[in-house]
NUSE-313679 format. One record per residue (C-alpha): x, y, z; residue number from 0. Coordinates in steps of 0.001 Angstrom, whole numbers. Each point is the difference from the previous one (the first is absolute). Example, Ala and Ser with C-alpha at 12.3 -4.5 7.8 and 13.67 -1.06 7.14 Angstrom:
REM residues 2
+---------+---------+---------+------+
|      c1 |      c2 |      c3 | doza |
+---------+---------+---------+------+
|   12300 |   -4500 |    7800 |    0 |
|    1370 |    3440 |    -660 |    1 |
+---------+---------+---------+------+
END
This chain:
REM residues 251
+---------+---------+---------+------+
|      c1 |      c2 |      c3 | doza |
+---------+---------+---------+------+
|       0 |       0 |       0 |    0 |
|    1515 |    3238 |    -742 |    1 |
|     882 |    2750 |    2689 |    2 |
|   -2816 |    2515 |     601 |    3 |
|    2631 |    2014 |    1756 |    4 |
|    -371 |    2197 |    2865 |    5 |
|   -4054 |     773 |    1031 |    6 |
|    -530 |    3399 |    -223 |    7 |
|     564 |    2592 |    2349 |    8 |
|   -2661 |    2230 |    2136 |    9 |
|     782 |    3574 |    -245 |   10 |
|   -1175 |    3412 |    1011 |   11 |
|    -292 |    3270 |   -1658 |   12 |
|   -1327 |    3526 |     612 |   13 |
|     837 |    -957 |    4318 |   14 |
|   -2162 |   -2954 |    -730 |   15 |
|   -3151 |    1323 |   -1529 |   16 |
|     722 |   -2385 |   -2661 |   17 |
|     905 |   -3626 |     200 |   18 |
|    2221 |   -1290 |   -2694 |   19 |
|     944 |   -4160 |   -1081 |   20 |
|    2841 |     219 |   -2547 |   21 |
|    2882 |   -2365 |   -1315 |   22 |
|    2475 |    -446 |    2632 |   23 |
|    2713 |       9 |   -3191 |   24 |
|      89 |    2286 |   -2765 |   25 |
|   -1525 |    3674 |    -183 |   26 |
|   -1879 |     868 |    2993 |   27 |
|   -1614 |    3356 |     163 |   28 |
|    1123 |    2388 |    2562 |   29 |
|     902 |    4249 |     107 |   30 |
|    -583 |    -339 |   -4334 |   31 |
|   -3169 |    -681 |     326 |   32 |
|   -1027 |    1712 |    3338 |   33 |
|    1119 |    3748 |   -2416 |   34 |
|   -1906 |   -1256 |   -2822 |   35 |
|   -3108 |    -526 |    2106 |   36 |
|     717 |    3396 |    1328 |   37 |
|     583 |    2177 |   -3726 |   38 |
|   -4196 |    -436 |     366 |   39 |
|   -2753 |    1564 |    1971 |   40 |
|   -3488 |   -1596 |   -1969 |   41 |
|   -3349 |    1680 |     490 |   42 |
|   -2840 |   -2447 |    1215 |   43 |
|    -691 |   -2614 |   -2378 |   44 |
|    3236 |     393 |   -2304 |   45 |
|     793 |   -2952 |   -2018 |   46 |
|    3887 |    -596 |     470 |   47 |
|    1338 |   -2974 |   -1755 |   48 |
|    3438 |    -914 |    1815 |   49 |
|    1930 |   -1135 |   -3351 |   50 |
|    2856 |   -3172 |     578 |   51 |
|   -1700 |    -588 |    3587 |   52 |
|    2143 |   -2787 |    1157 |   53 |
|   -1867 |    -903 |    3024 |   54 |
|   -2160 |    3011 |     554 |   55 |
|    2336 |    2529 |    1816 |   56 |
|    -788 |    3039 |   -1802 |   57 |
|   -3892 |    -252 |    -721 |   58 |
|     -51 |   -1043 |    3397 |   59 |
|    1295 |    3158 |    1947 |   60 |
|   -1808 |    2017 |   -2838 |   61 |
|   -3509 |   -2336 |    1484 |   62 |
|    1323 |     836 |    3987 |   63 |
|     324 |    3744 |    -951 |   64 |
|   -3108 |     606 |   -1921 |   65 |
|   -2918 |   -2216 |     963 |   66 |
|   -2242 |     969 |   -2575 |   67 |
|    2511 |    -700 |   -2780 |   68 |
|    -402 |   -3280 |   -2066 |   69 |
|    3507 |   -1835 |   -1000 |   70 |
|     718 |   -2330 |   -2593 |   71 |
|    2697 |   -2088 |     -78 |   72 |
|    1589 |    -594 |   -3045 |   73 |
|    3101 |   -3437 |     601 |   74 |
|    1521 |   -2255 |   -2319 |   75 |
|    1116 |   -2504 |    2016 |   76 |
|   -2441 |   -2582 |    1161 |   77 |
|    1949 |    -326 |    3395 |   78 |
|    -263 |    3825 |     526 |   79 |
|   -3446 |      -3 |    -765 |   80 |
|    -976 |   -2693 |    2313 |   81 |
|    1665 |    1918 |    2562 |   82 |
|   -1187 |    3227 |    -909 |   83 |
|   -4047 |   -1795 |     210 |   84 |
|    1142 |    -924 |    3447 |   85 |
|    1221 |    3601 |     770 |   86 |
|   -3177 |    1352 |   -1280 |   87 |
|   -2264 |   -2237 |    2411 |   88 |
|    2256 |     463 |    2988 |   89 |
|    -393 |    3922 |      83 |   90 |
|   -3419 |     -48 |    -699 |   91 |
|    -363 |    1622 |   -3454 |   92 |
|   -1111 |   -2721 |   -1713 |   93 |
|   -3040 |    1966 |    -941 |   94 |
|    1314 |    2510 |   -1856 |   95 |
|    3153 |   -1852 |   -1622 |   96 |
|       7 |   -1735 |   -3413 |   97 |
|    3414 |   -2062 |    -493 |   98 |
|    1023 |    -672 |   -4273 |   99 |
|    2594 |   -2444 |    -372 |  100 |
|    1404 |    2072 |   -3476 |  101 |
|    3924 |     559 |   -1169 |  102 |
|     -96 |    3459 |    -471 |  103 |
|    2606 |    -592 |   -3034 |  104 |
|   -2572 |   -1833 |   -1894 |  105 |
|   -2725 |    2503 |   -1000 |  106 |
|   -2900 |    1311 |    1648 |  107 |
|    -653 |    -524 |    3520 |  108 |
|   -3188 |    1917 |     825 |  109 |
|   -2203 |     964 |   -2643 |  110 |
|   -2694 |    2428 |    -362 |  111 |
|     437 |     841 |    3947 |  112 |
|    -558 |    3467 |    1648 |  113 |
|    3548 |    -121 |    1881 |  114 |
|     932 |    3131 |    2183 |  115 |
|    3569 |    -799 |     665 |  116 |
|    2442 |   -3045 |   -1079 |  117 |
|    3084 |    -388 |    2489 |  118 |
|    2935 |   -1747 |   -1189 |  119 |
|    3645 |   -1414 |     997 |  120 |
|     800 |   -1500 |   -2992 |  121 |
|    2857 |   -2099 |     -46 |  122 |
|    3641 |    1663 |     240 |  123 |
|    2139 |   -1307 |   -3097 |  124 |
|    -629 |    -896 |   -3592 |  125 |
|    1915 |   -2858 |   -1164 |  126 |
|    4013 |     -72 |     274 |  127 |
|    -326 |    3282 |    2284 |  128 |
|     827 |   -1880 |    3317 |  129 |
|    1539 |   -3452 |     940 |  130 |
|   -3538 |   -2363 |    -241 |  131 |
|    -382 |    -962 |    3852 |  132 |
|     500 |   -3867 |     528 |  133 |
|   -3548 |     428 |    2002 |  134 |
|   -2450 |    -978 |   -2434 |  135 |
|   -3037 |    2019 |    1399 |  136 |
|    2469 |    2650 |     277 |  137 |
|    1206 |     377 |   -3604 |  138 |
|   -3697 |     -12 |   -1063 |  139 |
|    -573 |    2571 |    2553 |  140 |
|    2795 |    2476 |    -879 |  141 |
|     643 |    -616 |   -3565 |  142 |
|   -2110 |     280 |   -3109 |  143 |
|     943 |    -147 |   -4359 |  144 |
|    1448 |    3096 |   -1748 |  145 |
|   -2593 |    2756 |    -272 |  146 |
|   -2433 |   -1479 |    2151 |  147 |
|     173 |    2783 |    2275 |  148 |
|   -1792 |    2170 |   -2544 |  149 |
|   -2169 |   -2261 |   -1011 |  150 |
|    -880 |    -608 |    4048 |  151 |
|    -375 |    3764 |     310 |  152 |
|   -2299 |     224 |   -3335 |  153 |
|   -2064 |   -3000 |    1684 |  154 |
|    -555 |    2286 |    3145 |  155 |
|   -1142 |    2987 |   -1660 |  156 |
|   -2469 |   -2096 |   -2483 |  157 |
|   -1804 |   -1286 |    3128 |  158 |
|    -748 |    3661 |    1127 |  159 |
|   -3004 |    1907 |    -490 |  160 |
|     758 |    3523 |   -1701 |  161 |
|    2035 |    2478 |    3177 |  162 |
|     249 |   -3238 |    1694 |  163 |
|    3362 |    -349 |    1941 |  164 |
|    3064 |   -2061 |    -756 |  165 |
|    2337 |    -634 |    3250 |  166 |
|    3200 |   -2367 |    -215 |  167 |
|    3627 |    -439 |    2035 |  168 |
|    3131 |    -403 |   -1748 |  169 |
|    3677 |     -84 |     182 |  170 |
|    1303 |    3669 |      82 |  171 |
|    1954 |    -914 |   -3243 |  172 |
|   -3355 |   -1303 |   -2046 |  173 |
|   -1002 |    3779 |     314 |  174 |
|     747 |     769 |   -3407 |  175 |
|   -1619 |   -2986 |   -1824 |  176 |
|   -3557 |     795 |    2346 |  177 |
|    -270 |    3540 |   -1216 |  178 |
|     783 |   -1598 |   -3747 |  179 |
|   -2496 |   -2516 |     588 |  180 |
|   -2313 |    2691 |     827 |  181 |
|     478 |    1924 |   -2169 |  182 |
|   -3365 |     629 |   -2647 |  183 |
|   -1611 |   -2213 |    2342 |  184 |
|    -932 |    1926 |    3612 |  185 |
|    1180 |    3617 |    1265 |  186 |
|     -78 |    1522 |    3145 |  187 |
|    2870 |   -1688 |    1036 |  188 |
|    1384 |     717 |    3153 |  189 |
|    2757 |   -2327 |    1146 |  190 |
|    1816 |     207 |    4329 |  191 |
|    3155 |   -1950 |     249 |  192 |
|    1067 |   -2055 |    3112 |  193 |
|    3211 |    -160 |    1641 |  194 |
|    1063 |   -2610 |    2274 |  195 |
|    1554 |    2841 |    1978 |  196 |
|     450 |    3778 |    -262 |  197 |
|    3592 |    -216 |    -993 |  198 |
|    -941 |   -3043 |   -2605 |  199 |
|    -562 |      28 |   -3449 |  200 |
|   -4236 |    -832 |    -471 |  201 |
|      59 |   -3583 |    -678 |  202 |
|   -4194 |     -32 |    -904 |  203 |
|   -2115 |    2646 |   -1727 |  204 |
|   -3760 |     179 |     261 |  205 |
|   -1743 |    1038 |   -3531 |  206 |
|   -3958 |    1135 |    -249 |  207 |
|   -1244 |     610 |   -3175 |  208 |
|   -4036 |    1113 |   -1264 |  209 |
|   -1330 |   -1236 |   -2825 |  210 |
|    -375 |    2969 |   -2484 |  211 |
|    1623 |    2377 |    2576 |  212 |
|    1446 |    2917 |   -1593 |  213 |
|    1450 |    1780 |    3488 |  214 |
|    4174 |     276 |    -546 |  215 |
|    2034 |   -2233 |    1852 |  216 |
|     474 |     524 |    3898 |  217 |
|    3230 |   -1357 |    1853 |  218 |
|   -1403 |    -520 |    3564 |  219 |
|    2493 |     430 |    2961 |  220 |
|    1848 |   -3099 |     897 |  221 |
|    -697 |   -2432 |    2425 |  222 |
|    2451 |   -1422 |    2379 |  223 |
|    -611 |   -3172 |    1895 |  224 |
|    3095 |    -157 |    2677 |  225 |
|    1486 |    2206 |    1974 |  226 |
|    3460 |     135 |    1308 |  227 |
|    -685 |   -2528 |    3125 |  228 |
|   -1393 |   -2691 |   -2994 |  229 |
|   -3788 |      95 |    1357 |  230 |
|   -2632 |    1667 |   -1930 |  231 |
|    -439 |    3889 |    -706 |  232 |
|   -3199 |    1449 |    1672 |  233 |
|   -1388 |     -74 |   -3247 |  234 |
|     419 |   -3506 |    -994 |  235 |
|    -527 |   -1103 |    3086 |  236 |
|   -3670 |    1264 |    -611 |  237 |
|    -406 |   -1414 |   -3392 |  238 |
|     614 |   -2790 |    1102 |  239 |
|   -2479 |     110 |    2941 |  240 |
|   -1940 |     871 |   -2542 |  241 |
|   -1006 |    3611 |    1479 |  242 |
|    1361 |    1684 |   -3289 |  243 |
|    -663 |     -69 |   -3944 |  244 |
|    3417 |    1183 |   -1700 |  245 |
|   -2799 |    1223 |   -3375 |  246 |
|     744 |    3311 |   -1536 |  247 |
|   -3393 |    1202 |    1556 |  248 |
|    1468 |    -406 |    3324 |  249 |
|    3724 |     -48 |     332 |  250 |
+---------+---------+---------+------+
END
């Protein structure tokens, strides 16, 4: 019989309003996903689809924060999804969840839907841009083919209903290639980056994006998530208490 590895771990996010199972190996959501939830503040009954949900993380806080907004879940992975249905049930928003096993890569994902807001962490590296990780889950998680972060980015803003929102995390270094992938697409960008440290170069940057916004683009002030003594800064401290939304509307 072959390994079924490690069972999966019981987490907590947002001080424990929300209960997480995920993969003891591989990617595990943690401060990524805690910003992303936070980059948006939905009005009461919002659709927000939370795009690449691994096992629910994002759509999840977004559910804790906002208990009048509806999530769905859009996974690839069976395993992830099975999870992320557990996830769902355990925090109690079963009723107002809808989980689509869909590769985002493949073509349309949600059709004909009146989304509000898409958030996104789409995978880090196109192919040959990092060393693949001998975790298997891992690779999957972190890596996609050439160009497929455009074509994840174009997925995103076909799901949206016209000045819906667009909200993803990526490396500081992708910056570039979002705003290209952008570009003709969504406007109103406004884009924070996020420093490990105050002295640090930002090692994530947090992208929003409307749907036929025309506003010019806004560079938000930084965020930094450690101070000197290694612990949290006040501010991310908050965030990730889940007392805070990092949007544009309120910095």
């Amino acid at each position: 019989m072959a390994d079924a590895g490690p069972a999966p771990t019981q987490d907590a996010l947002l001080g424990g309003r929300v209960r997480l199972l995920q993969r003891a190996r591989g990617h595990r959501a943690g401060t990524d996903a805690v910003l992303l939830a936070a980059s948006f503040d939905p009005r009461p009954g919002d659709i927000v689809v939370d795009l690449g949900a691994g096992t629910g993380a994002v759509g999840l806080m977004v559910a804790a924060l906002a208990p009048e907004a509806r999530v769905v879940f859009v996974e690839r992975d069976d395993e992830l999804a099975a999870l992320c249905r557990l996830n769902v049930v355990a925090n109690g928003c079963a009723d107002r969840a809808l989980i689509v096993r869909a590769n985002v890569l493949a073509g349309p994902v949600v059709e004909h839907a009146r989304v509000d807001c898409v958030l996104t962490n789409p995978p880090f590296f196109e192919a040959m841009e990092a060393p693949r990780s001998p975790e298997p889950t891992r690779a999957e998680a972190h890596v996609m083919p050439r160009g497929g972060l455009a074509v994840w980015i174009g997925a995103a803003i076909r799901m949206l209903r016209p000045r819906g929102r667009l909200g993803l995390i990526q490396r500081a270094d992708k910056l570039a290639a979002c705003l290209d992938a952008l570009a003709g697409k969504a406007g109103s960008i406004e884009f924070r980056a996020i420093h490990p440290r105050a002295e640090a170069e930002a090692t994530r940057v947090i992208v929003t994006a409307v749907k036929g916004g025309r506003a010019p683009l806004r560079v938000l002030a930084p965020l930094v998530l450690h101070g000197p003594d290694g612990r949290f800064t006040p501010q991310a401290e908050a965030i990730h208490r889940g007392e805070r939304v990092i949007s544009g509307e309120r910095p």
